[in-house]
C-alpha positions as CSV (number, residue, x, y, z in Angstrom):
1,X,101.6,-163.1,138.5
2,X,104.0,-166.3,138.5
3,X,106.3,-166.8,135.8
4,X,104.8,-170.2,133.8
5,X,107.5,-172.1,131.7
6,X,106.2,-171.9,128.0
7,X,104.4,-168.8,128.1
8,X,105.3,-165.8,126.2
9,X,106.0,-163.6,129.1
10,X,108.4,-160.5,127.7
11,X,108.4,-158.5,124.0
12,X,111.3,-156.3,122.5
13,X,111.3,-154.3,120.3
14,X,114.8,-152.4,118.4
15,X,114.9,-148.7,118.7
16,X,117.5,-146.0,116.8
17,X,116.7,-143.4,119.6
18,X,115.5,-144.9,123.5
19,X,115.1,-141.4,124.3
20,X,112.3,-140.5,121.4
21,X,110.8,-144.3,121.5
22,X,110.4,-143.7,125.6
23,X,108.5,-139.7,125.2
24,X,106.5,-141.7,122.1
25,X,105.1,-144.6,124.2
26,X,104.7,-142.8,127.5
27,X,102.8,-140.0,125.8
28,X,100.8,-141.6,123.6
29,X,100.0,-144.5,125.6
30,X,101.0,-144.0,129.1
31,X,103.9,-146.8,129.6
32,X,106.3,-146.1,132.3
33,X,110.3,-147.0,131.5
34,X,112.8,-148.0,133.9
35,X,116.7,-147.9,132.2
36,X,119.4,-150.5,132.2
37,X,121.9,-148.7,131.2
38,X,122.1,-146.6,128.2
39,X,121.3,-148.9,125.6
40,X,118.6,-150.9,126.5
41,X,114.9,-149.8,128.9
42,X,112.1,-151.8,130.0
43,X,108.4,-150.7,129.8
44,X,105.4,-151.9,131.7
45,X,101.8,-150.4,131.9
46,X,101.1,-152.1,128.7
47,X,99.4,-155.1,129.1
48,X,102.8,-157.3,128.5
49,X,106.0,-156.1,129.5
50,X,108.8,-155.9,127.7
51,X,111.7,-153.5,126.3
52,X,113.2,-151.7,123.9
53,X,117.1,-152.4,122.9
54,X,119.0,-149.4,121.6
55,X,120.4,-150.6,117.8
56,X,122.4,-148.9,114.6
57,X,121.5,-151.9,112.6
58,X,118.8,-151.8,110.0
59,X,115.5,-153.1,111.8
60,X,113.6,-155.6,109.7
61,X,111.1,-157.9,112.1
62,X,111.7,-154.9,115.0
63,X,109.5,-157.4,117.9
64,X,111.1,-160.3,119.7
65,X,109.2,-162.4,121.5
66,X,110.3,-163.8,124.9
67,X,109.0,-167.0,126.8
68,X,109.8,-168.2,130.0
69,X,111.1,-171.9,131.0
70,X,112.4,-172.5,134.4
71,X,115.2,-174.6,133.2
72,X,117.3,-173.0,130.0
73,X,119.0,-176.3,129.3
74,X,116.3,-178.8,129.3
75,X,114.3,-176.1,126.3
76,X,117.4,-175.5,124.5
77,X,117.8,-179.2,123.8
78,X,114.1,-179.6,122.8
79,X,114.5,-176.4,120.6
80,X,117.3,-178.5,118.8
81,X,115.8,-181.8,118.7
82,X,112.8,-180.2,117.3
83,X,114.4,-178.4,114.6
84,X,115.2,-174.9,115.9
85,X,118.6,-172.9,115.7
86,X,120.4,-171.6,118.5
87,X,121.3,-167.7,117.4
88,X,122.5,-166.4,120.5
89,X,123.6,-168.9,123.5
90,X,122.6,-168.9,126.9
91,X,124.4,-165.4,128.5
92,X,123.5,-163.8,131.6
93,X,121.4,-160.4,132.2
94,X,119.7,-158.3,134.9
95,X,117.3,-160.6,136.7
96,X,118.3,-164.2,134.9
97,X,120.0,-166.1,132.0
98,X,118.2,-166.1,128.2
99,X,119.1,-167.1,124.7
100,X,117.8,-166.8,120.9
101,X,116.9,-169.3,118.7
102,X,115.0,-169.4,115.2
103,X,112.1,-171.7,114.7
104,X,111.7,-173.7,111.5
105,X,110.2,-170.7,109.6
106,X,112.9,-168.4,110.5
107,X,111.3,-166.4,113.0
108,X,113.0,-165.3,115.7
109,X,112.2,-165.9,119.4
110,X,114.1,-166.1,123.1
111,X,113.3,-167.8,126.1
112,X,114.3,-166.9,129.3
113,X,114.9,-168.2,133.1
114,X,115.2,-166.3,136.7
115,X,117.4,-169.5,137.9
């Protein structure tokens, strides 16, 4: 399936133990996990994929939602113009470039690119 810019396309979720949250998921649902690293895995076989990042921090609103844009810049400015926050800039990661921003409410979402 092709990536579409403004789509959700990803979900994370927060995790105390990856080990634990991976046996959970892939036994009572049947999602396979691939690692990157030690603190964070991806999981597909669920309809959307997405991952699960290891923390020590309480976790309050444990999803984060993840669209896709081909061109980081361009959205970022929009996200501003339009009233969002920037909480984490642009930084690089296996397979692409994303960053965090907070909508108007609060709410916490990322959006990332491929390029």
């Amino acid at each position: 399936m092709e990536n579409k810019s403004n789509h959700i396309n990803y979900i994370e979720f927060r995790a105390y133990n990856l080990e634990e949250i991976k046996d959970f998921y892939s036994d009572a649902f049947g999602w396979s996990f691939i690692d990157y690293g030690t603190t964070y895995t991806a999981f597909s076989e669920s309809g959307l994929d997405g991952g699960f990042e290891f923390t020590i921090d309480e976790i309050v609103n444990g999803a984060l939602v993840v669209l896709f844009h081909q061109n980081l810049s361009d959205i970022k400015t929009k996200i501003i113009v339009c009233g969002g926050r920037i909480t984490k800039d642009i930084f690089s990661f296996p397979g692409g470039k994303r960053f965090q921003f907070l909508d108007p409410s609060g709410n916490e979402l990322a959006v990332w690119s491929d390029k």
